[in-house]
MARFISE-358170 format. One line per 4 residues: number of its first residue (from 1); their letters; for each residue x, y, z of C-alpha. Coordinates in nm, 4 decimals. Layout:
N
NUM) A) X Y Z; ...
//
This chain:
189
1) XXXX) -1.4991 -5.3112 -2.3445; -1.4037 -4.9751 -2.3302; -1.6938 -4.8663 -2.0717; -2.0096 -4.9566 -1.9472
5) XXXX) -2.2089 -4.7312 -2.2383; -2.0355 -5.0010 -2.5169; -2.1210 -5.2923 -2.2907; -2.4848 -5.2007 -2.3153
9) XXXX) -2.4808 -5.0567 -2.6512; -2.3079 -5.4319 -2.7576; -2.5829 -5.6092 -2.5972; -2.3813 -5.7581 -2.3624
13) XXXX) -2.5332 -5.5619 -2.0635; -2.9009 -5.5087 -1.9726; -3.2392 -5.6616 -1.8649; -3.3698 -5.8597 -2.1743
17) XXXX) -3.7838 -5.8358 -2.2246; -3.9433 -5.9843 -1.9012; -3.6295 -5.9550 -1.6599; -3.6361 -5.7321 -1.3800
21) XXXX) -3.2404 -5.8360 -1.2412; -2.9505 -5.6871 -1.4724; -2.7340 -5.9319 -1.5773; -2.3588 -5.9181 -1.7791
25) XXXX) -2.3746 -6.1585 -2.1254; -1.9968 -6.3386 -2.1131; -1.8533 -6.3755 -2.4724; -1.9092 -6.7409 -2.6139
29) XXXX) -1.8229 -6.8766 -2.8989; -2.1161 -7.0484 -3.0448; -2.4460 -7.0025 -2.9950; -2.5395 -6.6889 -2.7190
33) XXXX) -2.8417 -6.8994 -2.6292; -2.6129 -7.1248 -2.4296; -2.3603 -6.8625 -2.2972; -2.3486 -6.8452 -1.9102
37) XXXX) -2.4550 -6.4819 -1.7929; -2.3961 -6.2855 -1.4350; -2.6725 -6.1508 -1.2247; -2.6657 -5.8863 -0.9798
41) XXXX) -2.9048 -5.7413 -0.7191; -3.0713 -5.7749 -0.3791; -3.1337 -6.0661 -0.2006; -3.1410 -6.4176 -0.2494
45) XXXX) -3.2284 -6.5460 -0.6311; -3.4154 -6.8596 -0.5285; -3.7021 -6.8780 -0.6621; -3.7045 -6.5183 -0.7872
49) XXXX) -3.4027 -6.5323 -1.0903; -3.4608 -6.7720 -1.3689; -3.1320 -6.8921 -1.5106; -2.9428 -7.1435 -1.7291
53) XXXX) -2.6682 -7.3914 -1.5700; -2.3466 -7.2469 -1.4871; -2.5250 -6.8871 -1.4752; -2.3635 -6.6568 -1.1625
57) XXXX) -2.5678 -6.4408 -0.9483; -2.3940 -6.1488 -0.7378; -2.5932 -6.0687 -0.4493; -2.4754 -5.6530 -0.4011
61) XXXX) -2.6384 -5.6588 -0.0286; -2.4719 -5.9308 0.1182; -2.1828 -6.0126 -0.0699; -2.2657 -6.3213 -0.1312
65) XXXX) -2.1932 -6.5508 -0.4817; -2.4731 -6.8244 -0.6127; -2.4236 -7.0581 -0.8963; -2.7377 -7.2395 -1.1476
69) XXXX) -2.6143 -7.5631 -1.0169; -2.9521 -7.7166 -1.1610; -3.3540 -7.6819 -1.3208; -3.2545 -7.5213 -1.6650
73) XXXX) -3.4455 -7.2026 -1.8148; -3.5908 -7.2425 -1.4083; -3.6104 -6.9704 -1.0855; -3.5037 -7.2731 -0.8795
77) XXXX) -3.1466 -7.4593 -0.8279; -2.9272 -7.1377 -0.7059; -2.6264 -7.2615 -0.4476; -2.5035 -7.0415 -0.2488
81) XXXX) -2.0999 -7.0667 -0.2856; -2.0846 -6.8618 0.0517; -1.8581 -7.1493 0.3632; -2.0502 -7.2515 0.6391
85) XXXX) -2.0806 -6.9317 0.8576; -1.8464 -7.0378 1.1039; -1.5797 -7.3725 1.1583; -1.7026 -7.6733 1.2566
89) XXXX) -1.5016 -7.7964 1.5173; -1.5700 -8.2548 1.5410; -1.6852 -8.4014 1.8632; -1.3795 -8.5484 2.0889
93) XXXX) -1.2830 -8.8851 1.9839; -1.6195 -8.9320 1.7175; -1.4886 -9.2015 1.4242; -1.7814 -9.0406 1.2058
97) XXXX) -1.8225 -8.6554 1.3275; -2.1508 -8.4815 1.1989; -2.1263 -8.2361 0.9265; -2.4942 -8.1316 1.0644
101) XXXX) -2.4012 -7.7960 1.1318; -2.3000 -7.6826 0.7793; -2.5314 -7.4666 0.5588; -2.7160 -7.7136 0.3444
105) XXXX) -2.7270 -7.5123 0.0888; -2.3494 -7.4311 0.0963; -2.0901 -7.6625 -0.1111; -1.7525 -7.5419 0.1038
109) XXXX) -1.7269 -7.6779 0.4624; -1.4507 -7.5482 0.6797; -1.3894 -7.8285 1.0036; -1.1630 -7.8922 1.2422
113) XXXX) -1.0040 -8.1831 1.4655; -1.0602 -8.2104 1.8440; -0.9258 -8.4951 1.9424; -0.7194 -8.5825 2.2598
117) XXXX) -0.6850 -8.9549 2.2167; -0.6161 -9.1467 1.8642; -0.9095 -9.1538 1.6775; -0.9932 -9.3182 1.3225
121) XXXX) -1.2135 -9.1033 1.1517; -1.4269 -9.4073 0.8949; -1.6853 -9.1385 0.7362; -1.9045 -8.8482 0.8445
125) XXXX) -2.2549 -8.8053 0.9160; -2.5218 -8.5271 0.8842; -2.4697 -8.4131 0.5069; -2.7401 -8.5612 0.3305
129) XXXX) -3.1371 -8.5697 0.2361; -3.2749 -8.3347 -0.0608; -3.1927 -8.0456 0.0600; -2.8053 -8.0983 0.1137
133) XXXX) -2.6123 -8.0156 -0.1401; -2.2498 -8.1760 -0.2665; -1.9494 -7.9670 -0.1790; -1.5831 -7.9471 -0.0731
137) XXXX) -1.4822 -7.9646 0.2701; -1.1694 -7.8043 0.4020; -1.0152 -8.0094 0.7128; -0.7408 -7.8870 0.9608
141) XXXX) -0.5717 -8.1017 1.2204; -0.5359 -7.9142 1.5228; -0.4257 -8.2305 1.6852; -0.1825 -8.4953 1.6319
145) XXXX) -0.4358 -8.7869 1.6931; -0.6427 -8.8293 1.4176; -0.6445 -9.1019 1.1591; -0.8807 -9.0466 0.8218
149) XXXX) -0.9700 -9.4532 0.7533; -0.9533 -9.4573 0.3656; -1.2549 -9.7090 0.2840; -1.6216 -9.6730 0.0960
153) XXXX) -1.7187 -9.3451 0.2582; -1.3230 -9.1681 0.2662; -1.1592 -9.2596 -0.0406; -0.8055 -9.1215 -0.0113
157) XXXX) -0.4780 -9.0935 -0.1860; -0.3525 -9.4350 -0.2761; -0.6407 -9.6137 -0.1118; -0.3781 -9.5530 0.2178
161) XXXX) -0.4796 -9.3876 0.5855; -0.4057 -9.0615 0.6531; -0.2519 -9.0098 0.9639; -0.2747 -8.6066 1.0384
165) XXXX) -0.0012 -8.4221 1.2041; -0.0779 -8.0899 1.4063; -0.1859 -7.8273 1.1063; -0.2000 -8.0786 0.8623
169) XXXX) -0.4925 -8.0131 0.5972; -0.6743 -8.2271 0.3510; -0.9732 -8.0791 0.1006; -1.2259 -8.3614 0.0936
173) XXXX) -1.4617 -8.3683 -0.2057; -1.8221 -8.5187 -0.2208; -1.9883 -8.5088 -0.5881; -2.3254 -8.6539 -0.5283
177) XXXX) -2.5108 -8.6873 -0.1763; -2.4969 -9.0521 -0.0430; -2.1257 -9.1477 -0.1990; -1.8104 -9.1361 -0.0908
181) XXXX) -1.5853 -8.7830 0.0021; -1.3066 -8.8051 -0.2206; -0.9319 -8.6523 -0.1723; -0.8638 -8.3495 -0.3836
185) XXXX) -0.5412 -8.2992 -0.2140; -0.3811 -8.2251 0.1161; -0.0861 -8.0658 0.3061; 0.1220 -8.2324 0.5661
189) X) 0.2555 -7.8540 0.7907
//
């Protein structure tokens, strides 16, 4: 597009009939029923922006990023992709450290280890109910005590332990509330 004057003139820019939030049409191939569109404008879009799956919402006064992660053709189902506003840092020597602390409504959880004695870490606590939401959580050793216990509720890398060295990381995944958090990957530092 050459400027934003084509991008409306194409259609792909604008405010159809009965939308007060702009919104950018991506190119699809198929049918442009089903093509996932970007929102922008103030504040939060739950329960104020109805929106397909997969549609993204820009909030422009708090720089924060929201994705239709469900309710189809509904105003309800935004997730916020913002991390948890600040690092949780586990509980000395907890085997299942609470996630409590992270944003609900946030999929990306940034934590820490704080251990000073060897600890097995079997699972985590805290992240569930109907208003959690599945995410990714980013893990940093900051210590060189702390054993992930692969099992039913850590389900790591060829079903093996992971014993973490000092600024070792491992991204954990959890894809519905209630199962296991699965490895994505890691690195050993």
């Amino acid at each position: 597009m050459a400027d934003y004057d084509d991008a409306v003139n194409s259609g792909l820019v604008g405010r159809p009939p009965g939308l007060t939030v702009p919104f950018v049409q991506l190119p699809y191939e198929g049918s442009g029923a089903r093509a996932p569109r970007i929102y922008y404008g103030a504040g939060s879009p739950e329960a104020v922006v109805t929106g397909r799956l997969g549609d993204l919402y820009m909030q422009d006064d708090g720089g924060l990023v929201w994705v239709k992660g469900s309710g189809a053709d509904t105003n309800t189902g935004w997730l916020n992709l913002r991390p948890t506003s600040s690092v949780i840092t586990f509980a000395d020597g907890d085997t299942t450290p609470s996630l409590a602390a992270a944003v609900t409504s946030s999929p990306i959880i940034i934590a820490k280890t704080n251990n000073s004695a060897p600890t097995s870490i079997t699972g985590f606590d805290g992240r569930s109910g109907a208003t959690a939401t599945p995410g990714l959580m980013f893990l940093l050793a900051t210590d060189a005590q702390t054993t992930l216990v692969d099992g039913a509720t850590l389900i790591l890398n060829a079903s093996a332990n992971y014993v973490m060295g000092i600024g070792d990381t491992i991204i954990l995944g959890q894809i519905l509330i209630g199962t296991g958090w699965h490895e994505f990957g890691r690195s050993e530092n």
